[in-house]
SEPALO-161628 format. One record per residue (C-alpha): residue number from 1; x, y, z. Coordinates in Angstrom, 1 decimal. Layout:
% residues N
<site k="NUM" east="X" north="Y" up="Z"/>
...
This chain:
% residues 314
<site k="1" east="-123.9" north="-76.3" up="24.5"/>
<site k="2" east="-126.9" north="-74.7" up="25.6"/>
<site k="3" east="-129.5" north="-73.1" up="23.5"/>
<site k="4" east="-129.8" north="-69.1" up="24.3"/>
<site k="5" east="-133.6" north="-68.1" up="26.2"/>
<site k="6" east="-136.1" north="-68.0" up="23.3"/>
<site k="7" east="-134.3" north="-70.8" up="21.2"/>
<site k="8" east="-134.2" north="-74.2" up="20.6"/>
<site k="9" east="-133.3" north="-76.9" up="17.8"/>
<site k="10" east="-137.2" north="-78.0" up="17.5"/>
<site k="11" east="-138.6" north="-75.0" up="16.6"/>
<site k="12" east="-139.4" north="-73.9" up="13.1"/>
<site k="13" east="-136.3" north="-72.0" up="11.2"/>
<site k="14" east="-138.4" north="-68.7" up="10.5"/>
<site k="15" east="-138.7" north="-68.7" up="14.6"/>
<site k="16" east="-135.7" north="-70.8" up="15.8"/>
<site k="17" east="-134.5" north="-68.0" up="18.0"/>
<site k="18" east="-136.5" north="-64.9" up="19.4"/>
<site k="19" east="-134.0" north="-62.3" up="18.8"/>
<site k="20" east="-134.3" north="-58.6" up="17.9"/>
<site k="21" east="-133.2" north="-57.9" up="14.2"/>
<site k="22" east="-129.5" north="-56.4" up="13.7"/>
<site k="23" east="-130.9" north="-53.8" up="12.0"/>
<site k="24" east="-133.8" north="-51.8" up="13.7"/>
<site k="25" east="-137.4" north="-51.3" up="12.0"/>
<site k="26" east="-137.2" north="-48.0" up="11.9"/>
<site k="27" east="-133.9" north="-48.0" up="11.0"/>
<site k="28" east="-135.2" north="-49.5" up="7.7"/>
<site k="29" east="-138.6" north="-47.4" up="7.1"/>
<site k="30" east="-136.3" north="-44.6" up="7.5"/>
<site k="31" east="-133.5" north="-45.6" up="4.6"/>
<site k="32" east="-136.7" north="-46.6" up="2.3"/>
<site k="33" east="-137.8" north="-43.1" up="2.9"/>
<site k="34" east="-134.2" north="-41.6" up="2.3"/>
<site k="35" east="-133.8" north="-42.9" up="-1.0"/>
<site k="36" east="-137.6" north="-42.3" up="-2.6"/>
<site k="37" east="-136.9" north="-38.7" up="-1.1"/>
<site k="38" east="-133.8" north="-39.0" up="-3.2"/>
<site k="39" east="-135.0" north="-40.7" up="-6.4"/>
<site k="40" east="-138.2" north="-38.2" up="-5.9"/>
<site k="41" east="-135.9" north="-34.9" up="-5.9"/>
<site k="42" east="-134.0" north="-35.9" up="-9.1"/>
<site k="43" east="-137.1" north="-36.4" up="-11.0"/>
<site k="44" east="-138.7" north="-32.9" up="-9.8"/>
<site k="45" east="-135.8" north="-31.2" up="-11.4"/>
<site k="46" east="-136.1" north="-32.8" up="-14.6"/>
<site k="47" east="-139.6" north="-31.8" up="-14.3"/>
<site k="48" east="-138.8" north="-28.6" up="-13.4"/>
<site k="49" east="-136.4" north="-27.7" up="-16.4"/>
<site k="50" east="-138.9" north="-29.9" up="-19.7"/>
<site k="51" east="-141.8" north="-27.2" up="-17.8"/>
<site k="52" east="-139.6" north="-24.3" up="-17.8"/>
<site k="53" east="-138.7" north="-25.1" up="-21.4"/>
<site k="54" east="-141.9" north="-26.1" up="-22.4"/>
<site k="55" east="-143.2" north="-22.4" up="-21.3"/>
<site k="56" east="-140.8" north="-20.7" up="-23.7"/>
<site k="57" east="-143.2" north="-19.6" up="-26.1"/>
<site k="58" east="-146.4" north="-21.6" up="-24.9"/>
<site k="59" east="-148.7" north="-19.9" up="-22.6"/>
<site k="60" east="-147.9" north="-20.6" up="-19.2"/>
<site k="61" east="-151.6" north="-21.9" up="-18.0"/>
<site k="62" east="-151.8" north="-24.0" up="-21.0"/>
<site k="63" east="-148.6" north="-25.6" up="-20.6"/>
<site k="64" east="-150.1" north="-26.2" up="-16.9"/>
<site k="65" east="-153.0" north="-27.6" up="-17.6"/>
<site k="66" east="-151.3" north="-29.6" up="-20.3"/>
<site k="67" east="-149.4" north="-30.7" up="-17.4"/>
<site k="68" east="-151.9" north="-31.3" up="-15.1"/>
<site k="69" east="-154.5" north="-33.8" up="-17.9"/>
<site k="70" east="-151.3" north="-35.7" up="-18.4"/>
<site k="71" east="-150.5" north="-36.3" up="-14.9"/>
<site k="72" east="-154.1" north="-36.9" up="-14.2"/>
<site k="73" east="-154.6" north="-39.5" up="-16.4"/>
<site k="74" east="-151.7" north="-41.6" up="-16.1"/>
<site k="75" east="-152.2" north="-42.0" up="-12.3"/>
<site k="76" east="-156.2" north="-43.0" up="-13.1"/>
<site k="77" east="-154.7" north="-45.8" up="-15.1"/>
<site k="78" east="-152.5" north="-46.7" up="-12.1"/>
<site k="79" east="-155.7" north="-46.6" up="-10.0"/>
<site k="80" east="-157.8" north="-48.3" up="-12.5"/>
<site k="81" east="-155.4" north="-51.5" up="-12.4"/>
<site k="82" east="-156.2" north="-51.9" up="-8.3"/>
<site k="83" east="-158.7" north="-52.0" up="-5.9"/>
<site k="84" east="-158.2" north="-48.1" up="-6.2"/>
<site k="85" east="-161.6" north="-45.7" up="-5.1"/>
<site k="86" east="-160.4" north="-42.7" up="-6.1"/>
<site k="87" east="-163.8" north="-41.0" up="-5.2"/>
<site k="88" east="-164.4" north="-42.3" up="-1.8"/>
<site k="89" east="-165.6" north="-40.5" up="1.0"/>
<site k="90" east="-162.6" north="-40.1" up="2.8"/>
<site k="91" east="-161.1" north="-38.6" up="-0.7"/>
<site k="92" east="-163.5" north="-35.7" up="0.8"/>
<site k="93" east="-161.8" north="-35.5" up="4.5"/>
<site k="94" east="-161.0" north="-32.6" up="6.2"/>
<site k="95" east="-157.5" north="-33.5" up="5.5"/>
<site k="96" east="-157.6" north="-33.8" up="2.2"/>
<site k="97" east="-159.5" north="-30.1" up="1.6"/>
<site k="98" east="-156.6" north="-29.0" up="3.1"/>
<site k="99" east="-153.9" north="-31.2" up="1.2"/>
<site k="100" east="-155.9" north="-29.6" up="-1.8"/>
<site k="101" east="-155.6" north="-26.2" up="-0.9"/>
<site k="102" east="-151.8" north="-26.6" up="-0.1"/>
<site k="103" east="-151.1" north="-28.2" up="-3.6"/>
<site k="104" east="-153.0" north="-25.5" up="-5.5"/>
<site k="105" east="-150.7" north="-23.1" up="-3.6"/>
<site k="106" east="-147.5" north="-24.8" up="-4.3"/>
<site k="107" east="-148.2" north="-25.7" up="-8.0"/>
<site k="108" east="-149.7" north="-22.4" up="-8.7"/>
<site k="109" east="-146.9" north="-20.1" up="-7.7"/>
<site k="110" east="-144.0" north="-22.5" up="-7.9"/>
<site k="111" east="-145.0" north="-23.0" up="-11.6"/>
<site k="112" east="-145.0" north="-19.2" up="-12.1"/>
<site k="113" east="-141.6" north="-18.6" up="-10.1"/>
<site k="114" east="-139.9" north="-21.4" up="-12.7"/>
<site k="115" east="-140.8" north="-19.6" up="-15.4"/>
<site k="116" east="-140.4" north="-16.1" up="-14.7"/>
<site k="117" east="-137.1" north="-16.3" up="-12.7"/>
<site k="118" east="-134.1" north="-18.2" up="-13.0"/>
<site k="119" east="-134.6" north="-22.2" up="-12.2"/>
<site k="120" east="-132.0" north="-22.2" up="-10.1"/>
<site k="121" east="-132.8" north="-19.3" up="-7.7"/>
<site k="122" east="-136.4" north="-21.0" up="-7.5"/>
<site k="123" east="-134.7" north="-24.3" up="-7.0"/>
<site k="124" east="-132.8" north="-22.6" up="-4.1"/>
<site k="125" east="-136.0" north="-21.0" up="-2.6"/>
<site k="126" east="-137.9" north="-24.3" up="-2.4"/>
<site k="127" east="-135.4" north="-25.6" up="-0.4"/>
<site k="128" east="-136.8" north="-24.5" up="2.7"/>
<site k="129" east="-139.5" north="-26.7" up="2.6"/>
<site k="130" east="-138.3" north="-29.4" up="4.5"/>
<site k="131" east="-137.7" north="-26.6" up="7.5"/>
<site k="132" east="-141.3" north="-25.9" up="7.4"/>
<site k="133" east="-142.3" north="-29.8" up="7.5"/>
<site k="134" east="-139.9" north="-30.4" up="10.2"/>
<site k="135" east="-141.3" north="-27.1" up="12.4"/>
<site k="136" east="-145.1" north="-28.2" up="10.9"/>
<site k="137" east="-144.0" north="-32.1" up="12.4"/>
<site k="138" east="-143.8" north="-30.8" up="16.0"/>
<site k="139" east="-146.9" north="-28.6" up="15.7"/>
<site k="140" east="-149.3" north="-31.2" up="13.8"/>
<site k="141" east="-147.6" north="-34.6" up="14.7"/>
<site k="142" east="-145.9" north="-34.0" up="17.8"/>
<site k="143" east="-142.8" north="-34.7" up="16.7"/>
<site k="144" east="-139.8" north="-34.2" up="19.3"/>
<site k="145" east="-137.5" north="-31.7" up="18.2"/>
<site k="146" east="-135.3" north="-30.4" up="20.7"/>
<site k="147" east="-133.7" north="-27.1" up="21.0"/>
<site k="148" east="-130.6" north="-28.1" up="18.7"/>
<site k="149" east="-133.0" north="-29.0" up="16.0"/>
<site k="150" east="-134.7" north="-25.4" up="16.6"/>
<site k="151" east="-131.2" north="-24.0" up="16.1"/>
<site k="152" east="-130.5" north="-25.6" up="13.2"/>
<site k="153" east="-133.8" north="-24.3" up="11.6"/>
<site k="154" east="-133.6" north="-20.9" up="12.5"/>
<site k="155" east="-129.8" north="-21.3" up="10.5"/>
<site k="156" east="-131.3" north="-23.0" up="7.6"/>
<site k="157" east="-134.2" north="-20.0" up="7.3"/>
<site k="158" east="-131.0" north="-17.2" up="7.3"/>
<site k="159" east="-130.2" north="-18.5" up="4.6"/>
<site k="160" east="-133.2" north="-18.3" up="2.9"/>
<site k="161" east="-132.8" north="-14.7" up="3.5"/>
<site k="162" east="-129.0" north="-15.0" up="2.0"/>
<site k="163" east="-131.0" north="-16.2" up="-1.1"/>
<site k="164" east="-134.1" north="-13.3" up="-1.4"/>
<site k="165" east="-131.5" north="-10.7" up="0.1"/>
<site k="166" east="-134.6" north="-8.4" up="0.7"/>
<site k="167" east="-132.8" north="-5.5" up="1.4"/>
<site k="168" east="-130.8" north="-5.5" up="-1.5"/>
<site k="169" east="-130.9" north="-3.1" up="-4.3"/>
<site k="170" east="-131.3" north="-6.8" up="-6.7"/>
<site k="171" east="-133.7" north="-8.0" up="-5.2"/>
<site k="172" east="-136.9" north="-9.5" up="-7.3"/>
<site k="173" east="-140.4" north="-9.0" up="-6.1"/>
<site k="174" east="-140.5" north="-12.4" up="-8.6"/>
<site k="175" east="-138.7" north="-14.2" up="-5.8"/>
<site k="176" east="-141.5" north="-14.2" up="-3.3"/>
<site k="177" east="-143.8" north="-16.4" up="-5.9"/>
<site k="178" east="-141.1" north="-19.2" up="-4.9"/>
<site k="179" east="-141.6" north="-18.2" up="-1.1"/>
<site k="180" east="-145.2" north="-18.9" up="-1.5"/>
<site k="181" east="-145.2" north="-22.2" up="-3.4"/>
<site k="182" east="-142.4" north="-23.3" up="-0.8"/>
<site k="183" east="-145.3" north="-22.9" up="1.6"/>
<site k="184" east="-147.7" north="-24.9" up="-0.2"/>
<site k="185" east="-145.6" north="-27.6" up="-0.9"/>
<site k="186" east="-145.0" north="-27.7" up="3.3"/>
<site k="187" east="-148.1" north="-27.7" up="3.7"/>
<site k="188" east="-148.9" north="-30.6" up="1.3"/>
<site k="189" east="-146.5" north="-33.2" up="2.4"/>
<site k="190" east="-147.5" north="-32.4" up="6.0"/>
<site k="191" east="-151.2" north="-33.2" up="4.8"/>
<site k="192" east="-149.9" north="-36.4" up="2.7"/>
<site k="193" east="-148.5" north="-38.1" up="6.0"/>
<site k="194" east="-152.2" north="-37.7" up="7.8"/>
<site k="195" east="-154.4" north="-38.7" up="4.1"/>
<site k="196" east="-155.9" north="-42.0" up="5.3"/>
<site k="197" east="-154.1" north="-45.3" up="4.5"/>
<site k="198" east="-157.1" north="-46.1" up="2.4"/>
<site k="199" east="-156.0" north="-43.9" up="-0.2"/>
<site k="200" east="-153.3" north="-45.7" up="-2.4"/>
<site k="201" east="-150.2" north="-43.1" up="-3.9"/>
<site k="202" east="-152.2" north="-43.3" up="-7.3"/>
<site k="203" east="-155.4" north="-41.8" up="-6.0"/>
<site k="204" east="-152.9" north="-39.2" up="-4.5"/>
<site k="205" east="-151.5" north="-38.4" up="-7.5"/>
<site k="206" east="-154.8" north="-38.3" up="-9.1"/>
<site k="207" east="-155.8" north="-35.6" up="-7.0"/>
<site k="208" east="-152.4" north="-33.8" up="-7.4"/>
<site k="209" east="-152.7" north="-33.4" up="-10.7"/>
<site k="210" east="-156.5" north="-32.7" up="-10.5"/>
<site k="211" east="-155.3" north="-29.5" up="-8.8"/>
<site k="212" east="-152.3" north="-28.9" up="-11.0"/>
<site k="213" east="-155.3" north="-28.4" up="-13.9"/>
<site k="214" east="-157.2" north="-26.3" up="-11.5"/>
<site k="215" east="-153.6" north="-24.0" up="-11.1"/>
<site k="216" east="-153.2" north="-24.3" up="-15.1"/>
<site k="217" east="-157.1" north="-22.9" up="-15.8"/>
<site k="218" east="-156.6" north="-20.3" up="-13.1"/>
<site k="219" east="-153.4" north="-18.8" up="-14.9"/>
<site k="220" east="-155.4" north="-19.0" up="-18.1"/>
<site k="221" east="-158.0" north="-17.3" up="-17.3"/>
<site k="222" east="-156.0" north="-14.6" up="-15.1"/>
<site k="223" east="-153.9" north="-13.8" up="-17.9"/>
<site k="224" east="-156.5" north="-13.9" up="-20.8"/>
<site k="225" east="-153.6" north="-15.1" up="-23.0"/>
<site k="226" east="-155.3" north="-17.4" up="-25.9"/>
<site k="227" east="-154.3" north="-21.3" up="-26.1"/>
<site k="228" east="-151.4" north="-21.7" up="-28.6"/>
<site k="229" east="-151.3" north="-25.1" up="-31.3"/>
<site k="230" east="-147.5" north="-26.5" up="-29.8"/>
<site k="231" east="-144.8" north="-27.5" up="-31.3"/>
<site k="232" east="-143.6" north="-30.6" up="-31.6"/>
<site k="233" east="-140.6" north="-29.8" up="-29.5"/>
<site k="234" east="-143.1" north="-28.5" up="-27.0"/>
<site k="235" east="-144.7" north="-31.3" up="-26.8"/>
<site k="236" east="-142.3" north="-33.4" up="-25.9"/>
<site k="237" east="-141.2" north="-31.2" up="-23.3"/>
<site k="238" east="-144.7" north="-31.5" up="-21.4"/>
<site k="239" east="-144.6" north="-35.6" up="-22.3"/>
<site k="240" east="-141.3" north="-35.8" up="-20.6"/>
<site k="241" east="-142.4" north="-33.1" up="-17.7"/>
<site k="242" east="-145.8" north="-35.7" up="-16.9"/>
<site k="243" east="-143.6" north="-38.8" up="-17.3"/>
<site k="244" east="-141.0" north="-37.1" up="-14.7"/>
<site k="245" east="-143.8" north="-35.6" up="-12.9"/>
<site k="246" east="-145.9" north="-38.6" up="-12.2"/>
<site k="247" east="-143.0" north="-40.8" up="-10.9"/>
<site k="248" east="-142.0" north="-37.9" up="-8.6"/>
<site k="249" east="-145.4" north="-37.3" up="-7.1"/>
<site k="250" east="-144.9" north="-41.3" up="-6.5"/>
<site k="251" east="-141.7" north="-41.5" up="-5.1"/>
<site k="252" east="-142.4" north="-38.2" up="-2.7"/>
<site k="253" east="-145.9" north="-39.8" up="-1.4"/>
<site k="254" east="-143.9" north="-43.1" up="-0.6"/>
<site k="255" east="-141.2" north="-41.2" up="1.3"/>
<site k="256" east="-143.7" north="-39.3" up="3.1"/>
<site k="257" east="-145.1" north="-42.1" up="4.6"/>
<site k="258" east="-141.8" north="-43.9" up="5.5"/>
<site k="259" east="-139.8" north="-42.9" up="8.6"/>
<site k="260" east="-139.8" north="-40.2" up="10.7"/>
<site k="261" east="-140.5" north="-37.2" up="8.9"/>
<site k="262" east="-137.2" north="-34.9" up="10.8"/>
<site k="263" east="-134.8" north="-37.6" up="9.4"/>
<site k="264" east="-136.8" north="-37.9" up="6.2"/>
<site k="265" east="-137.7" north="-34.9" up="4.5"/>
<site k="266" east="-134.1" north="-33.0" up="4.7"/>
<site k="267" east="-133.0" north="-35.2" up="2.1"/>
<site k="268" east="-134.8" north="-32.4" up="-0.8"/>
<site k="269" east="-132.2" north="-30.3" up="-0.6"/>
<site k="270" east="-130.7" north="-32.7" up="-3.2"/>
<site k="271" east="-133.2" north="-31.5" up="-5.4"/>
<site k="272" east="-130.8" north="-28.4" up="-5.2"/>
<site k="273" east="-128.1" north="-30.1" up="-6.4"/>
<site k="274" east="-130.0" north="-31.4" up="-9.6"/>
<site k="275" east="-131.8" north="-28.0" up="-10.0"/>
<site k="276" east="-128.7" north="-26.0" up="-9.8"/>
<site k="277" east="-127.4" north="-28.6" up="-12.1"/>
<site k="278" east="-129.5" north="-28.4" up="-14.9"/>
<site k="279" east="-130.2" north="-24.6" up="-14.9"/>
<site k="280" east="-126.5" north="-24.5" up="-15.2"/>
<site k="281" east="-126.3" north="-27.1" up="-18.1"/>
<site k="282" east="-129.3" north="-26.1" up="-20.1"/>
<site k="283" east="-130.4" north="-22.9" up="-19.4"/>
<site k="284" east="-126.9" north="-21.2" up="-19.3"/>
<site k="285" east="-127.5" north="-19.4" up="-15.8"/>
<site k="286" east="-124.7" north="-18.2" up="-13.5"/>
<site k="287" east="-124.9" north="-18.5" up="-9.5"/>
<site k="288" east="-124.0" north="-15.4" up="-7.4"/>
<site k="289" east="-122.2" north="-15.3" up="-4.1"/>
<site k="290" east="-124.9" north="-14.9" up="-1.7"/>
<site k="291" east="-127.2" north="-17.9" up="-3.6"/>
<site k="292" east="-124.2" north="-20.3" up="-3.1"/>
<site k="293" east="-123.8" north="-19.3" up="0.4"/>
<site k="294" east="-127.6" north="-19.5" up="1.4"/>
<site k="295" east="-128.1" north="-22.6" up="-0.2"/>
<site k="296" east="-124.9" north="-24.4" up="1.4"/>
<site k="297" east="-126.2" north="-22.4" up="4.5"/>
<site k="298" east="-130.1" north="-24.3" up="3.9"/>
<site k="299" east="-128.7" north="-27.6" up="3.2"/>
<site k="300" east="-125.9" north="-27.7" up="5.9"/>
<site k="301" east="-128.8" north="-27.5" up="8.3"/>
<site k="302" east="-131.2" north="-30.0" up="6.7"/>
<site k="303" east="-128.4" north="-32.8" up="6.6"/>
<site k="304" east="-128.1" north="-31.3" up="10.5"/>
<site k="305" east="-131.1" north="-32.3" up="11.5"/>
<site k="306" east="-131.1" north="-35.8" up="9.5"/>
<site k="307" east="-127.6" north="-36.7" up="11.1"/>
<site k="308" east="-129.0" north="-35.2" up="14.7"/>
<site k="309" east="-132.3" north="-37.9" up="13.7"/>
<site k="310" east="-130.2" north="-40.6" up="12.7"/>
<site k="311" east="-127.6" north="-40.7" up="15.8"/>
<site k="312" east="-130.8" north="-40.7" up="18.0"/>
<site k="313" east="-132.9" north="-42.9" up="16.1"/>
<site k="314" east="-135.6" north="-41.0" up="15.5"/>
């Protein structure tokens, strides 16, 4: 029997026959991606909620910047054990200043809307942000996104709107503090897939949560409210926020930089599911008509435009 073009019994096994793999490159850069995206949302909710319950009774910039020296430090001892510069030059990049400016966005009023509205209205909110990334992927990366994808965006932001109901006698100026950080956080995982490769996902996080402190002293001082001695409950809220924190920040710079960013990035609205989930469970909130249907409304369209990036392998 003949040996197929390529082949042949004499060659070495790793090369034995030049054939493309069953299962496309990209095909597997974009499941790796899937599932830190995944892995990444679930540990931003816990975040979220040991924050938001941190905050009860602690002022909120010292509960930040609590936040932020923790975070900080446990990814300079990630950095420490490699080849790590987390001072370079290129830590200094144009793209980076921006990346910095996004994050202090996103932290700073994200932080605020968890604590001063309802986690799971925030949660719903922030779900917009992989909209943004896939409209900022087309502007920044030239991504193609045809005009179904635009479609399903314009869907995804009414029902945003089904969330904030401006127009509506209940609505909460509060609400537009999540609207801002939504922004940021855009912003910032747009920034993250151009950082240079030269910078590892612990200098990253170093530089996160170097901002998150910049956020936290902000608050402080714009409030004037004096630092507080916490509790030992609150303390272990803001240990378990960093430990959740810093394994996020990980898992969302690794999925970031794996696949395509359109069939990527919708997979955050699960963090909607564990959000919703938790402000349920422990904070006894109650979901209104109009949330529920903007946030199935949000994610319908996100899994849209993964499925629409999937079937054309992109």
């Amino acid at each position: 029997m003949p040996w197929p073009a390529g082949c042949g019994p004499l060659l070495p096994l790793e090369n034995h026959c030049k054939m493309k793999p069953l299962i496309p490159t990209h095909t597997n850069a974009n499941l790796r991606g899937i599932l830190w995206m995944i892995a990444a949302m679930a540990a931003f909710a816990i975040e979220d909620a040991s924050i938001k319950a941190a905050a009860h009774g602690l002022p909120t910039g010292q509960t930040l910047l609590m936040f932020g020296v923790g975070g900080a430090v446990l990814f300079g001892l990630l950095a420490s054990q490699g080849e790590s510069q987390i001072f370079s030059r290129q830590a200094f990049s144009r793209v980076m200043r921006v990346r910095a400016v996004c994050e202090l966005l996103g932290r700073l009023f994200y932080f605020l809307a968890i604590t001063l509205t309802p986690l799971s209205s925030a949660t719903a909110i922030l779900q917009a942000t992989p909209l943004i990334v896939v409209l900022g992927a087309t502007l920044f990366f030239r991504e193609t996104v045809g005009w179904v994808h635009w479609t399903a965006i314009a869907i995804g932001l009414l029902g945003v709107l089904l969330i904030l109901r401006p127009t509506a006698g209940d609505f909460s100026a509060l609400s537009l503090l999540a609207v801002i950080g939504t922004l940021g956080f855009a912003g910032r995982d747009l920034a993250s897939r151009a950082a240079p490769k030269t910078l590892t996902t612990a200098d990253l996080g170093v530089y996160g949560f170097l901002t998150v402190m910049v956020a936290g002293a902000l608050i402080a001082v714009g409030t004037g409210q004096p630092f507080a001695w916490p509790s030992a409950r609150q303390c272990l809220g803001v240990a378990s926020a960093i430990a959740a924190g810093v394994f996020a920040y990980a898992a969302l710079m690794k999925a970031m930089r794996s696949g395509a960013i359109a069939t990527v990035t919708p997979f955050r609205y699960t963090r909607l599911i564990f959000g919703i989930s938790l402000g349920v469970l422990l904070f006894g909130e109650h979901l209104d008509g109009p949330t529920i249907v903007g946030s199935v409304v949000v994610m319908s369209s996100g899994l849209f435009i993964a499925w629409q990036g999937r079937r054309t392998g992109k």
